[in-house]
N, C-alpha and C positions, 0 to 999 in steps of 0.2 A: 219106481215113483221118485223115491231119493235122486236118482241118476236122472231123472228126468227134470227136476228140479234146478241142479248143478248146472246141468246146460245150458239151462234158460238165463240163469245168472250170469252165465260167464258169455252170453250172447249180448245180455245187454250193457257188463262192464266191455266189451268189445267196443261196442256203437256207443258207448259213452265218450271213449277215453279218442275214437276215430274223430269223433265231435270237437272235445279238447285241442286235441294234434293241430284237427285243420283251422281250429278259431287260432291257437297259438302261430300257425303257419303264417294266416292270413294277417296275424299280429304284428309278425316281425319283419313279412315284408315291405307291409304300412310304415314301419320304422325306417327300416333300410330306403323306403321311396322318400320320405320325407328329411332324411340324411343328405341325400343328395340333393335336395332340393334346397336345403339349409346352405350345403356346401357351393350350391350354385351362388345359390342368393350374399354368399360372404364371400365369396370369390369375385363377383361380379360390382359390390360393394367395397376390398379393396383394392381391386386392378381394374378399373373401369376399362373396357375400349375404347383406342385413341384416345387417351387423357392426354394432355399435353402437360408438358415435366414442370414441376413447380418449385424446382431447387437452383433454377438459374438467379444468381445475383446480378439483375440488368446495371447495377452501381457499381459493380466492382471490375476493378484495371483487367483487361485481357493480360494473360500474361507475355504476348509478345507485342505488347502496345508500346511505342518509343519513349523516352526516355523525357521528359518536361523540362528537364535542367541544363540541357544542351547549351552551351553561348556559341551561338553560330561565327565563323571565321570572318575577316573584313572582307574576301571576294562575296561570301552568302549573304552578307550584310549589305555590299554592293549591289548582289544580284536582287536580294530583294524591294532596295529602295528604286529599283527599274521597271519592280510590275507597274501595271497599265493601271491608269485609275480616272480612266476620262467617263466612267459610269456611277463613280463613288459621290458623296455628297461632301461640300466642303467642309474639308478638317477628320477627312476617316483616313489619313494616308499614314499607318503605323508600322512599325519596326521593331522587331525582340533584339536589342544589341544590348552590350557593355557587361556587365555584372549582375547580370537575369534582371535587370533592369527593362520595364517597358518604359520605350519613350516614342517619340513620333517626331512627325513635320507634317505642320499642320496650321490652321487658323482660325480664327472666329472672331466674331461679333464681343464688342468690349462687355464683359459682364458685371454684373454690380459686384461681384469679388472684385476685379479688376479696375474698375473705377472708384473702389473704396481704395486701391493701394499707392492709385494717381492723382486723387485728389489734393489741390494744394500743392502739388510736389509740380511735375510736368503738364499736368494737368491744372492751372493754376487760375485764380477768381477774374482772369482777364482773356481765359483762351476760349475762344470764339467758333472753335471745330467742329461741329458736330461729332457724337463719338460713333455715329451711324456712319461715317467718313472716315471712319478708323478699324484697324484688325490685330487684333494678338494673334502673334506669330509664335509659334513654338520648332524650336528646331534642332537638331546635332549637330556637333560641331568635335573638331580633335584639337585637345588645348596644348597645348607648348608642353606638358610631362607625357604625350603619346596616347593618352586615353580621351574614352568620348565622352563628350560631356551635354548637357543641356542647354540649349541657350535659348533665350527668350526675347521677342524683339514687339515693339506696337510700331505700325509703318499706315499709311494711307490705304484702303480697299482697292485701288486704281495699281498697287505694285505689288499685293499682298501674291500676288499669283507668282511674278517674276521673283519673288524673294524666296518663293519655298522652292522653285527650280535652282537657282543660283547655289544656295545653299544646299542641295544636293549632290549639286556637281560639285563644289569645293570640298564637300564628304567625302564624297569617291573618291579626290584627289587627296587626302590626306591633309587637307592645306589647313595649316595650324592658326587658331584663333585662341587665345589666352580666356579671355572672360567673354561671356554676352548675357547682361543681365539688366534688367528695367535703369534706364538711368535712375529711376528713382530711389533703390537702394544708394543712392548716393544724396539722397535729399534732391536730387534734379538740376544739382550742382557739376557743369556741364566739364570744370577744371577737375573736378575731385573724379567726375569717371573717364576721364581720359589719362588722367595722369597713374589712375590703378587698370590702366591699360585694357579699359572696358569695350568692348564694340557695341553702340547701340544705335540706336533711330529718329522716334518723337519726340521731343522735347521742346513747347512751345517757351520760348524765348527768342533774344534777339541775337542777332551775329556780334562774335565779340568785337568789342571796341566801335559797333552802331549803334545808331538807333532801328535798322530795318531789323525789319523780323526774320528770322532764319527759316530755310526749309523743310528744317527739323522740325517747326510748329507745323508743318500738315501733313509730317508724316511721308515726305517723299526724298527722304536726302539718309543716310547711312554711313557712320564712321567705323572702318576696320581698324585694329590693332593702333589706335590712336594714340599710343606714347611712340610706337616707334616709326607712325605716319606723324608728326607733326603738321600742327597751321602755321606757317611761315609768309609772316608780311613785311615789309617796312613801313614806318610811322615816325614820320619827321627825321628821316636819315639812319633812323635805328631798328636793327632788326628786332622783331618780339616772335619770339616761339610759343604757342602755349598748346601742351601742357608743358610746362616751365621744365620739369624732369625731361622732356624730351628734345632738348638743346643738343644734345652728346650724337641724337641722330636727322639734324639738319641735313649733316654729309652727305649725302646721296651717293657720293663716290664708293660709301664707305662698303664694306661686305659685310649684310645682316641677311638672315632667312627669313627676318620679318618684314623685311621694308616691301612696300607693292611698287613697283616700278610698270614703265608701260610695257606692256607686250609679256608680261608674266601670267601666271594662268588669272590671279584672282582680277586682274584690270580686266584681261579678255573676255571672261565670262559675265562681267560685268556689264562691259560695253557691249556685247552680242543680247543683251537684254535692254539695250536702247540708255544704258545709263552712261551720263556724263562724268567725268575723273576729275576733278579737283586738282589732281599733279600737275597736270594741264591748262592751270588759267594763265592768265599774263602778268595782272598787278601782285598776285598771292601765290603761295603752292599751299595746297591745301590736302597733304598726301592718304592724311587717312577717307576724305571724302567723296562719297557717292551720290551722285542723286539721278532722278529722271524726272522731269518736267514736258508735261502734255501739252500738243500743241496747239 
């Protein structure tokens, strides 16, 4: 009876503990299934598919991107002021030269910065131009110490085109021009920028020693290197040079690298843009002057 007892206990701690096992069994591998499904789920959350990479810096230099500080040689300098620009808008024709300097050749429309700096001066309470008749010129030029410089010119709209070519060519050719700055830095005082050997253009006033108006007032007439071009007339048997400093190079004989003579580049480039030479008249020599008059 005892024995019979014992068996029956150890039959049902059997199918108790087979119960346990398989609830435990079924425990852990609800665990284990739900593991992997965490680990999907946090795998799939830090490495998406096809993510695209989010560490590129689109602002920051390539590192074999060239170099910004470059100062190009006088032929890349050349070569560049020969690109094509017959689809550009007037006044975008730019150049990286000199001392990482940007400068240009270029023109535009007179602006009230530029008419506040003409006022009074070449621009004076009796000049009758319209300033829609008129264009600031900005250009390069190679001054007498070998470097390029800036120069700036106001000339009439009717030459404004002929003047940024001219001055192009005389760039390429190294052809040296000392100053080119507003006659107005001179108060518009036509002896004080010729005699500090200035090149300029508009300047309404009269022809010295007239009463006619000169063709500086519309903007169509240009003095180069004007101390060592003298205007040479005579007036009552006596000759008057002005600018008075540039007496010493009446000579024409004489040997200078600034004097224009005919058949030198800057007369030719000149005259092949329809303009007439001053060196050339018959009552006067007027060596520093250019103009071109429409017909």
């Amino acid at each position: 009876m005892i024995r019979k007892h014992v068996i029956m206990v150890g039959i049902l701690l059997l199918v108790v503990t087979s119960g346990a096992c398989q609830k435990n069994k079924n425990l852990f591998e609800q665990r284990q299934e739900d593991l992997v499904i965490v680990e999907k789920t946090e795998k799939q959350t830090k490495e998406p598919t096809n993510a695209p990479h989010t560490d590129i810096q689109p602002d920051k230099k390539p590192m074999n991107a060239p170099p910004t500080d470059i100062v190009p040689t006088k032929e890349q300098a050349a070569d560049k002021l020969n690109s094509s620009t017959e689809n550009e808008p007037e006044g975008d024709t730019m150049a990286t030269l000199g001392q990482n300097e940007l400068v240009s050749f270029y023109y535009e429309e007179i602006t009230e910065e530029i008419k506040a700096r003409i006022a009074g001066k070449s621009y004076g309470d009796t000049c009758d131009v319209p300033y829609e008749e008129l264009r600031y010129v900005k250009v390069l030029h190679w001054g007498f110490d070998g470097v390029t410089h800036t120069g700036e010119l106001i000339v009439n709209k009717s030459i404004a085109e002929d003047i940024l070519e001219i001055f192009k060519e005389l760039f390429e050719l190294e052809y040296p021009i000392e100053r080119m700055v507003l006659v107005d830095e001179y108060d518009a005082d036509d002896n004080a920028s010729m005699a500090a050997n200035n090149s300029s253009a508009f300047n309404y006033r009269k022809v010295d020693g007239t009463d006619r108006v000169s063709l500086h007032s519309y903007g169509i007439a240009i003095d180069i290197n004007p101390l060592y071009n003298p205007y040479v007339r005579e007036v009552d048997g006596e000759t008057i040079v002005t600018p008075v400093n540039g007496a010493e190079y009446e000579d024409r004989s004489l040997e200078c690298s600034y004097y224009i003579n005919k058949g030198d580049p800057c007369y030719q480039i000149f005259t092949e843009h329809g303009f007439t030479w001053g060196g050339e008249w018959k009552n006067s020599k007027d060596y520093q002057h250019f103009q071109k008059v429409s017909e």
